[in-house]
C-alpha positions, 0 to 999 in steps of 0.5 A: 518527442511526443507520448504518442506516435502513429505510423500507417503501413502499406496495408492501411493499418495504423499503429498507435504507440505509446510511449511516454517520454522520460518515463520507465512505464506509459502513464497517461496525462492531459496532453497524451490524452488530448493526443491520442484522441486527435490521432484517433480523430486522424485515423478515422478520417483517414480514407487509406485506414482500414484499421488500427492497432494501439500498443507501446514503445515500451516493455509494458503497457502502461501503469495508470493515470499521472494522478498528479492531474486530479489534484491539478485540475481541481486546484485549477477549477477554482470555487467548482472543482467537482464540475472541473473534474467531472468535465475532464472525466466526461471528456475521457469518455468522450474520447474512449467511447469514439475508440469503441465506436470507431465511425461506426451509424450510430442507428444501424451499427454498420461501418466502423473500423475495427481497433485492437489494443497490442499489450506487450506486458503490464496493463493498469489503471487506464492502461487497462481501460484504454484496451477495453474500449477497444474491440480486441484485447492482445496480449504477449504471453509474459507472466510477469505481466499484471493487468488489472484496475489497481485503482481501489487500493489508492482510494479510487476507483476505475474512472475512465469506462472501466468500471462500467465496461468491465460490469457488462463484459463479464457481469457484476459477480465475476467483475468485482474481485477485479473492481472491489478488490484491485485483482491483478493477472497475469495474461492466461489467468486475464483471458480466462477470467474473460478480461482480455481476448487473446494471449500470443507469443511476444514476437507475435503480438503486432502480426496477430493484432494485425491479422485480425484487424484486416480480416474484416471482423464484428466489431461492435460492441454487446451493449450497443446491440439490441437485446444486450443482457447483462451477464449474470443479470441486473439488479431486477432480474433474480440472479443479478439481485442476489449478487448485488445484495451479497456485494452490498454486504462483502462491500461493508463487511470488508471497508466497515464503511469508512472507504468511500470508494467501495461503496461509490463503486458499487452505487455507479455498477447498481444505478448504471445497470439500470440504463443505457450504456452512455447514461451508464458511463454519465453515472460511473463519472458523478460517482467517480467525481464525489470520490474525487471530491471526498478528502479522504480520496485526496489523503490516500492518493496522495499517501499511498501513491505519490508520496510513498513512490517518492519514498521510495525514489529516494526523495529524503536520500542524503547526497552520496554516491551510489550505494547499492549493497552487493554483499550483506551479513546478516548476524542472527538466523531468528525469526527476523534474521531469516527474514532480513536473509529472504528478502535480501536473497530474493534481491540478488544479493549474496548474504552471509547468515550467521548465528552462534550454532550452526543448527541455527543458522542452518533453520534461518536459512530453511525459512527461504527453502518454505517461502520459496516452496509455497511460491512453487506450489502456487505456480510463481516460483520454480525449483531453479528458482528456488535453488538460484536463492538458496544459493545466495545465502551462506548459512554459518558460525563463522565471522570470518566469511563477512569479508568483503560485506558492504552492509552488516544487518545485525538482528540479535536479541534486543539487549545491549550487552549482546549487541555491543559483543556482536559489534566488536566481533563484526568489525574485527573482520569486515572493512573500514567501509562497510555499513553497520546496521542494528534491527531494533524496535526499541534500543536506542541507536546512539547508546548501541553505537558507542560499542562501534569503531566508527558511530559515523557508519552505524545505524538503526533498521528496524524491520516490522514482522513478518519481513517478507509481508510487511512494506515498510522499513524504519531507518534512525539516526543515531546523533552521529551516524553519516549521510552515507550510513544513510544513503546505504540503507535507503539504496538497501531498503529500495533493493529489497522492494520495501519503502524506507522512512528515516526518523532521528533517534529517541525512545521506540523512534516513530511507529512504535511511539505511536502504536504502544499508545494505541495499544495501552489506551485499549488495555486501559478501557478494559480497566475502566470496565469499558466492554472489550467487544466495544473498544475492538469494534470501535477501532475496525468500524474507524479503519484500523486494520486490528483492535489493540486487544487483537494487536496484543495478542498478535505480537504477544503480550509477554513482549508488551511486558517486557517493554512496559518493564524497560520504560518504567525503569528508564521513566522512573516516576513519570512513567504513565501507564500503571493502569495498563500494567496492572491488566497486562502483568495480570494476563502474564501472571494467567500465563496467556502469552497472546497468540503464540500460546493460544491463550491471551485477550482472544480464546482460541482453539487448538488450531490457534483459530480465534474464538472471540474474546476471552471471557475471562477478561470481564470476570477479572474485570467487569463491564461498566453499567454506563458505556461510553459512546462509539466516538469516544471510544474512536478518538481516544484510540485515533487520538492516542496515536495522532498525539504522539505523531505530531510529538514526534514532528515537534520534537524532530523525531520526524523531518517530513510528513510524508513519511510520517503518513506514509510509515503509519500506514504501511508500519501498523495499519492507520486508518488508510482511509485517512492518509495517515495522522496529518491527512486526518488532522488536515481533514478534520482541522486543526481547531477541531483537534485541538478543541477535541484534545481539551475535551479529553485531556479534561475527561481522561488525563495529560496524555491527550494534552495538545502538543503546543505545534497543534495549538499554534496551528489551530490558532492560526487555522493552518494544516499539516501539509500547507505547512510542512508539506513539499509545496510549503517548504519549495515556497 
């Protein structure tokens, strides 16, 4: 079998079907490419072909480019990647633009047989690429369907054409929501945003391609006729200049400058308008290649794509039968519970939602009726909808009705005693096979499973807030949970759609081991007068999606309290951080709670809108006279969590890399740019880093000491994922 079939009809139209072999969705490789060109190639020489339609064996399109091919063309192109990525870019516009131009004279425009793109349903990456490259756009009337060009949320941007077609079809305003920011329609909103040409019934999708093929349609393309304007206007032309100004500044304003892609995007749009359509797609792929060749390209990639679709596969999943979750208990209808209930519901599977008062219970289960009213009122949910996951969810005091659960999520207040009460009661009812999970971001797993019958079937998921928005879920180990504890809540975290990390147990686990060092570096610069607005400003300008003042405030500095106060009692005199209490014990004592009471670091309105920085902080504690500089600000608090990552590796907190970049990304924003804290580790050097760590260890104190695994890699020149990477471990 072959990713590519074609078959010829009695009235000369040639089919071209996609459909990849072993895969749920069309991606696009080396080969097929190779091979739907030489179809191509069959096509237009064949004198019985009067024309050509390209669509899927599949539900869908297609999902992409197998990015898997970058990486291995520039490991193949030995001591010059660029030109090995350039040539093998050149060559997919090569391939497309003989789809466009389809045997037509180069000099008159004449001949030519006309090509239409049939899309069953989702169309991304080169999925969408492909169609815009050919001279009518089909697409079966499916709003689950999702076209679009994805590519700049991993790092990259549309190589294969669709950067350059998508600018001269519709114009550089109305494409660059679609470019600059991976919009995805579905069919309707696609036509009218002018993307593809028609949306038809599905069973009607091949029949009206085909009736439009044979009718003998224009078919070449505007940019390859005399006189081609481009909509909206150049860069030269008064209009097209103004929009690429203002793109200029959204692009900075939104990436602070750190994502390379953005701005290479808007270089090949600007210089490509500039020229001639084939000088235009020579541009879009050296602009392409240089983002190829940026590391930080190559650490998003493979965080964000490959290894966080492996997570998500299972890649870490123990060896156990198959544990997917028909009924879960929830045990807690607060902000997390209700959460856990939604998603869990939206999943198809029934859920029992309990709390202590029915009240209560009943409010938990009022937070999926609004989610689910929002969803209708933006036209992506119904009231049968609405009514159908409603229905999943049996709000109620009584633990009676956990019979016959398979997984209890419990999601109570974080104190021990509590949670032990709710173990014993739990297990008083459900079965000796069932799952108990505990959602804590703090408590340790192996001390709040001693209240459990069975510790082997007890384990930590801790969820990060808001549920239904945040991607990731932390899984730990307690030290006597069992392979099918974890099996368990792998399947049950890939049924509610998030990605899974699996850490083993010590204090606050992995992201918040990472997180609450960032935070307190932040709270303590503010102590040592260094000018807040500086150290906010400092973390956005290096990625990071919130300062740690806003960070605080977000998840309310009464919580930051609370765990200060636990840490320092189970630290006892080696607890670290009495510079940083001082400042947040003192914001606690003022009464500004952070967000939830519209007073903490940031002053706010009466409507909770943000009003800069409270400019009480600075009276309390004034600015120095002497401001340190932006990269000292930046690596203390890139340091602060990149130090306690690679702890965790060392300590075993951590078994895998990948979902130590993965979770630092998707769990609390680090610096996508970066791929995480060992991409960013491997693209600065490990010599670098530790030589940076002995600077600031010597100005700032021990916790920038550098771990001894970073020292002994800096001492051989090794990287993270040469080492502890999947290709180090298959060696």
């Amino acid at each position: 079998m072959t990713d590519f079939t074609m078959k010829t009809d009695t009235d000369g139209v040639a089919t071209i079907i996609w459909d990849t072999v072993g895969k749920s969705m069309n991606v696009m490789s080396r080969d097929s490419m190779a091979l739907l060109s030489d179809l191509i190639d069959d096509a237009l020489a064949d004198d019985a072909v009067k024309g050509i339609i390209i669509t899927s064996g599949k539900d869908t399109f297609a999902g992409g480019m197998d990015l898997n091919v970058l990486a291995s063309i520039r490991q193949e192109s030995g001591d010059n990647p660029a030109q090995g990525l350039f040539d093998f870019t050149m060559a997919g516009h090569h391939m497309l633009r003989k789809v466009e131009r389809a045997g037509m004279d180069p000099k008159t425009n004449k001949g030519g047989k006309p090509i239409a793109a049939a899309l069953p349903g989702t169309a991304l990456g080169i999925g969408l690429e492909v169609p815009l490259a050919c001279h009518r756009i089909f697409a079966a009337d499916n709003p689950k369907a999702k076209i679009g060009l994805p590519e700049i949320m991993v790092g990259i941007f549309p190589g294969a054409g669709g950067t350059t077609r998508l600018v001269r079809k519709l114009g550089a305003m109305a494409a660059s929501p679609l470019l600059l920011e991976g919009k995805l329609n579905n069919p309707q909103k696609a036509k009218a945003a002018g993307v593809i040409d028609e949306v038809v019934p599905a069973d009607e999708l091949l029949a009206k391609a085909k009736e439009w093929v044979l009718s003998e349609p224009k078919i070449v393309k505007p940019w390859d006729e005399k006189g081609y304007k481009m909509p909206g206007g150049a860069p030269y032309h008064p209009a097209g200049f103004m929009t690429f100004v203002g793109a200029s500044a959204m692009v900075n304003g939104k990436t602070q400058g750190v994502y390379p892609a953005a701005k290479a995007l808007l270089s090949a749009v600007y210089e490509g308008a500039l020229v001639p359509f084939d000088q235009a797609l020579k541009i879009e792929a050296r602009w392409f290649t240089n983002v190829l060749m940026n590391p930080s390209s190559s650490a998003m990639i493979r965080s964000i794509f490959i290894n966080k679709e492996a997570l998500e596969k299972g890649a870490n999943r123990p060896e156990a039968p198959d544990q997917k979750v028909s009924k879960v208990g929830v045990i807690g209808a607060g902000m997390m519970g209700a959460g856990i209930a939604l998603v869990s519901a939206l999943a198809g599977i029934q859920v029992v939602l309990i709390d202590a008062k029915q009240d209560a219970a009943d409010k938990g289960k009022s937070y999926t009726a609004a989610y689910m009213d929002k969803g209708i009122a933006r036209k992506k949910a119904t009231e049968e909808k609405k009514e159908a996951v409603l229905g999943m969810i049996n709000a109620t005091t009584d633990y009676a009705a956990l019979e016959g659960c398979d997984l209890i999520v419990e999601a109570v207040f974080e104190d021990v005693g509590i949670k032990a009460e709710v173990t014993k009661n739990v297990q008083a009812v459900t079965g000796p096979d069932c799952i108990f999970a505990t959602n804590t971001s703090t408590l340790p797993i192996t001390e709040l499973a001693k209240a459990s019958a069975d510790p082997e079937k007890f384990i930590g998921i801790h969820f990060f807030s808001p549920v239904d928005k945040m991607l990731l879920v932390e899984i730990i180990k307690g030290k006597e949970t069992g392979s099918v504890a974890v099996a368990k809540a792998l399947d049950y975290v890939r049924q509610i759609k998030k990605t899974p990390i699996v850490v083993n147990d010590e204090r606050f686990f992995y992201a918040n081991r990472c997180i609450i060092p960032y935070i307190n570096e932040g709270i303590r610069m503010v102590k040592e007068g260094v000018e807040p607005a500086l150290i906010e400003n400092a973390a956005k300008l290096v990625g990071m999606p919130l300062g740690p003042l806003q960070l605080t405030d977000e998840t309310s500095i009464d919580l930051g309290v609370k765990i200060a106060k636990a840490t320092k009692a189970a630290m006892g005199d080696e607890y670290p951080n009495e510079a940083v209490d001082e400042v947040l014990f003192w914001m606690f004592d003022q009464e500004r709670l952070g967000r939830k009471s519209n007073s903490g670091f940031y002053a706010y309105d009466d409507k909770g809108k943000r009003q800069g920085l409270w400019d009480g902080l600075t009276a309390q504690y004034p600015v120095a006279d002497d401001q340190p500089d932006l990269t000292t600000v930046q690596h203390r608090l890139l340091f602060a969590q990149v130090l306690e990552a690679v702890r965790a590796l060392e300590e075993g907190v951590l078994e895998d890399i990948r979902e130590g970049d993965v979770g630092a990304i998707l769990g609390w924003g680090f610096a996508p740019w970066s791929g995480g804290p060992f991409s960013w580790l491997d693209i600065i050097g490990a010599p670098y880093a530790a030589e940076r760590c002995d600077q600031l260890t010597a100005e700032f104190g021990d916790r920038f000491k550098t771990p001894d695994l970073l020292r002994e890699m800096a001492d051989k020149g090794q990287e993270f994922y040469k080492r502890f990477g999947q290709a180090a471990k298959a060696a």
